[in-house]
Structures are given as structure tokens and as C-alpha cells.
N, C-alpha and C positions, 0 to 999 in steps of 0.2 A: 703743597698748596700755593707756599709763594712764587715757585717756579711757575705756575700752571697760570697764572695771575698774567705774570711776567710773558710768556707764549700768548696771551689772549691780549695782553697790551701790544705786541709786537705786532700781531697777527691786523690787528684793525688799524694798528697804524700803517701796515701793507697798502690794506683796503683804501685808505686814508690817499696814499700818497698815487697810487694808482689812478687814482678817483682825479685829483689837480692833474698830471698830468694829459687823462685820458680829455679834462676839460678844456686845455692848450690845443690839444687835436683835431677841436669839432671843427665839421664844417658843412658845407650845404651837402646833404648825404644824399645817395640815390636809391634810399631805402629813407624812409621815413622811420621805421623801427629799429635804424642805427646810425644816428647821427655822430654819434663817435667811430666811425670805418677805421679813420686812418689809424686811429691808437689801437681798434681792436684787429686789424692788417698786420698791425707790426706784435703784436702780443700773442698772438695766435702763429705767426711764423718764429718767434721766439720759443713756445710751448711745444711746438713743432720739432722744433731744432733737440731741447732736453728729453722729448719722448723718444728721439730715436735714440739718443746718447745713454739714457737710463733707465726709462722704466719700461719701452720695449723689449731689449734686452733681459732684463729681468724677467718680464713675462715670458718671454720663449722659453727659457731655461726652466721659471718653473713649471709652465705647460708642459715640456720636455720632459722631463724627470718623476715629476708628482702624476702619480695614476688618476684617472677618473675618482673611486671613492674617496680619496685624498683631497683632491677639488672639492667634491661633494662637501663634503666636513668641515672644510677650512669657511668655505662660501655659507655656511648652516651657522656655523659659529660664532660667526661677524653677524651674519643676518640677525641672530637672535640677540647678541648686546646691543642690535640697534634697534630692536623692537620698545627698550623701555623709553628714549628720546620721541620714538616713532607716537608709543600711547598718550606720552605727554603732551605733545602737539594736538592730537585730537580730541583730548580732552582741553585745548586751546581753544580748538575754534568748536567747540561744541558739541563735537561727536563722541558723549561720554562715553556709548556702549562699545563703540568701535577701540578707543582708548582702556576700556577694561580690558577688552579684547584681546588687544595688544600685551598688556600686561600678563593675563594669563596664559599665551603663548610663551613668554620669556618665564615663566613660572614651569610650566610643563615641562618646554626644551630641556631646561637648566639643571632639573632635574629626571624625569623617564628619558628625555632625549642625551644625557651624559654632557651636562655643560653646551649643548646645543648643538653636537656634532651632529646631532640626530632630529631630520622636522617633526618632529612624532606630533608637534599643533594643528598641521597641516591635515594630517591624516585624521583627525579628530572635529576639520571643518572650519580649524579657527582662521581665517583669514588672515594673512599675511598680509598688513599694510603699508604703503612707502607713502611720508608727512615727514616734513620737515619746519625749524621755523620761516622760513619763507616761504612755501605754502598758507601757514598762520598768517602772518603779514598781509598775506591776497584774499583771505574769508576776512580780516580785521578791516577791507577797506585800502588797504594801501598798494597803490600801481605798480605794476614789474618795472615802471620806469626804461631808459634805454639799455638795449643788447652792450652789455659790455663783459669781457673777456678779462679773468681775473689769472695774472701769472702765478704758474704754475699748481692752478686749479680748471683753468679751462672758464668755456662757456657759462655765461652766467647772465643775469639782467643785474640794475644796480641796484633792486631791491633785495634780490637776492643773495647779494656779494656783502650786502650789509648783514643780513643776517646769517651767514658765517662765522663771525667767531662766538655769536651763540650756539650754533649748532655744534661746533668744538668744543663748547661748556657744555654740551651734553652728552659730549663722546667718552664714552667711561674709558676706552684705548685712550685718547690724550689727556684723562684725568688719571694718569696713574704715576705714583710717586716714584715706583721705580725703573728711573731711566733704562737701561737695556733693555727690562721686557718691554716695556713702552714702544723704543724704536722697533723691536724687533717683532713685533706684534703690528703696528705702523706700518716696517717694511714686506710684511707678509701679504698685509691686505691691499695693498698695492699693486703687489706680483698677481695676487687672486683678481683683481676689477679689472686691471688690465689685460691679462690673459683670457678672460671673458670676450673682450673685444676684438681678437686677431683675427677670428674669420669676420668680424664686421670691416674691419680695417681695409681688409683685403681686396674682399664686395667694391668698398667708397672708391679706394684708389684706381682702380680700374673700370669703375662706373659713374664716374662722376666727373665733370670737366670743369668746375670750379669748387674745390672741397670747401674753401672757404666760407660761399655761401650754402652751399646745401648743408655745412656744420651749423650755421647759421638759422638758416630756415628749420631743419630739422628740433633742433635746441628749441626754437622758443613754441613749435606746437607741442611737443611733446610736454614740454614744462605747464601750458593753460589747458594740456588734458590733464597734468597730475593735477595742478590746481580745484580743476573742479569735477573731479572723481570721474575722469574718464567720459566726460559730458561737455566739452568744450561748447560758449556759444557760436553760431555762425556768424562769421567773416567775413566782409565785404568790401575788399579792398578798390580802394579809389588810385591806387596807381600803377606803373606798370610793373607788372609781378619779374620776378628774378628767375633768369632761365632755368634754373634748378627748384625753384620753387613749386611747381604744380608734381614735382617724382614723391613728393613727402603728403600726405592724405593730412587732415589736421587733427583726426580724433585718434590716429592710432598709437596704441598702449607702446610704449618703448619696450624689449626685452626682459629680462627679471632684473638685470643690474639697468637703471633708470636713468644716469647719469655718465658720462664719458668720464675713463679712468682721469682723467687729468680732472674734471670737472669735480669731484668730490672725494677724494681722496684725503 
């Protein structure tokens, strides 16, 4: 526990230091929803640089090797220990039933599903939901604040980079005392989110002529449709839109993994 204390001091003082310098960087932005560019330019080409070096890699290899039901199971397993942070949040911002909900999914899985390798809650109706606490933070009233780009988690706003190392107090993989499986539970679900991603990856690079912003644009609708349960309100922006901006729709649901492997991992 005093370990886990110690990673969540470390962790927000990341946050922390990230935050001063991303504030030395602002400057008059030609985006209005990111006036920090130049820090999250250089933090995002940084993130860039370690996803080719390591967690791409990793994901080929284990795309490569680990069969389909293997994925399946690995992706089921995670899903469902995240379902008990998931119900807690909704029963934050007020959606007890959805938050039972949740709980009785990781109750099912855990057990008819074999520890969750199996969605057998699904099949049964029970919705699958993605909450986190910075979702809670945006029903409690508090603004996503500006686009900033959190190293070596990726995309993020600074409401939501704050509320991070709570989300890690809620992560029962980084609340476990014993270090190996930890990491190695850790470096699994890593291999799994990102491997999710390789034929997105593929699509962007090849379709896209500034990833930058369209990582950008994309991140933050997809983020004010989870926000407000796939209901975003309309948008009417007063200046001039980013070339990449009108390929991204604003209400559409992102894939089943929600967030870019670097972004919540």
C-alpha cells in the first residue's frame, strides 16, 4: 500500500511538472482549444518517438503470436476489472442504476464468465459502460479546460490529466502488491490496447496530412461524446476550422477500446 501511495505521489507530481512547463509554452494558439500547441507539438512527437521504440513493437509481436480467442479473453479480462471503477463513477455522477449495472457485470464475468475471460454480462443485456473520473469531473460542473498532451499517456485535456492518478487509485492492476504480476499484468494490457490500434494506425498514416491535428480534433469530440453519453451538444465554432477537422463527425462513438493506447494505459 505504501508503495502504491508512493506511484500516485510520483504520478501527479508528473502531472504537476508537465502542467509548469506546458504553461512556459503558451502562446497565441491558432486553435483556441489549444493554447498550449507548442508543448503539446513537442510531447506528442516525443510520445511518437517511444511508441515506435516500444509499445508498437510489442503490439505486433503480440498481434502476431496470440490468436484471435486469446485477444478476445485478454481484452474481456481487463474489460471486466475495469468495470468496478467504471460502476463507481456512475454512481458519482448519479447514474446509480447504470453503476449497479456495472457492478453486476464484474460479478457475473468473474464468476460464469471464468474471471472475466468470458462476456457472458453482455449476452445477458447488461451493458457495458466506459466512465471514468474525469467524465465525473464534467457532470460535477468542471471544464475540460485546454487540449494538453500528458507524456507517455497521450492525449488528454488538463481536466482530465488531473484526474489520472485517481483513476490509478482505482485501477486494481496498479493496486496490487505484488510487483511482477503487477508489471506483467500492466505490460500485457498494453500489448492488448495497442494492438487494438494497428489497423487504425495504418488508416491515420496514410490518410491523414497532419496527424497532429486530426489526433487532436478527433481526442477531444470523441472525449464530449463520452462525456455526455454519446449526445454531445452542437458546436458552433467562431473560427477558422483546422484542415483536418471537418473528416472527424462530433457525435461518433469511438471503437470499443475509447482511448489511444498511449492515452490510458
Amino acid at each position: 500500500m505504501r508503495a502504491f501511495h508512493s506511484r500516485s505521489r510520483a504520478f501527479a507530481l508528473l502531472i504537476a511538472c508537465a502542467v509548469l512547463i506546458a504553461g512556459g509554452c503558451a502562446s497565441v494558439p491558432r486553435n483556441p482549444e489549444d493554447p498550449l500547441e507548442r508543448y503539446n507539438q513537442a510531447v506528442f512527437s516525443f510520445n511518437e518517438r517511444v511508441d515506435k521504440a516500444v509499445a508498437r513493437p510489442l503490439a505486433t509481436v503480440y498481434d502476431t503470436f496470440a490468436p484471435t480467442p486469446v485477444q478476445t479473453g485478454v481484452g474481456n479480462f481487463f474489460g471486466n476489472l475495469a468495470d468496478i471503477w467504471i460502476g463507481f463513477n456512475n454512481i458519482l455522477q448519479g447514474k446509480v442504476g447504470a453503476g449497479l449495472s456495472d457492478w453486476a457485470r464484474f460479478l457475473v464475468n468473474s464468476t460464469f464468465g471464468i474471471f472475466g475471460l468470458l462476456d457472458v454480462a453482455s449476452e445477458l443485456e447488461l451493458q457495458k459502460n466506459d466512465e471514468d473520473f474525469g467524465q465525473t469531473l464534467a457532470v460535477w460542473g468542471v471544464g475540460e479546460g485546454p487540449y494538453f498532451i500528458v507524456p507517455f499517456f497521450g492525449p488528454s485535456t488538463l481536466r482530465d490529466a488531473a484526474a489520472l492518478p485517481l483513476d490509478g487509485a482505482g485501477d486494481p492492476v496498479w493496486r496490487m502488491a505484488h510487483v511482477p504480476t503487477r508489471n506483467t499484468l500492466a505490460g500485457l494490457r498494453i500489448a492488448d490496447k495497442r494492438a487494438r490500434l494497428l489497423g487504425f494506425e495504418k488508416t491515420l498514416d496514410e490518410g491523414t496530412l497532419d496527424k497532429y491535428t486530426f489526433t487532436r480534433n478527433f481526442h477531444l469530440q470523441q472525449r464530449r461524446a463520452k462525456v455526455h453519453d454519446g449526445k454531445p451538444p452542437m458546436e458552433y465554432e467562431d473560427f477558422e476550422p483546422d484542415e483536418e477537422a471537418s473528416l472527424v463527425p462530433a457525435a461518433t462513438q469511438p471503437a470499443s477500446d475509447e482511448r489511444s493506447a498511449a492515452g490510458r494505459l
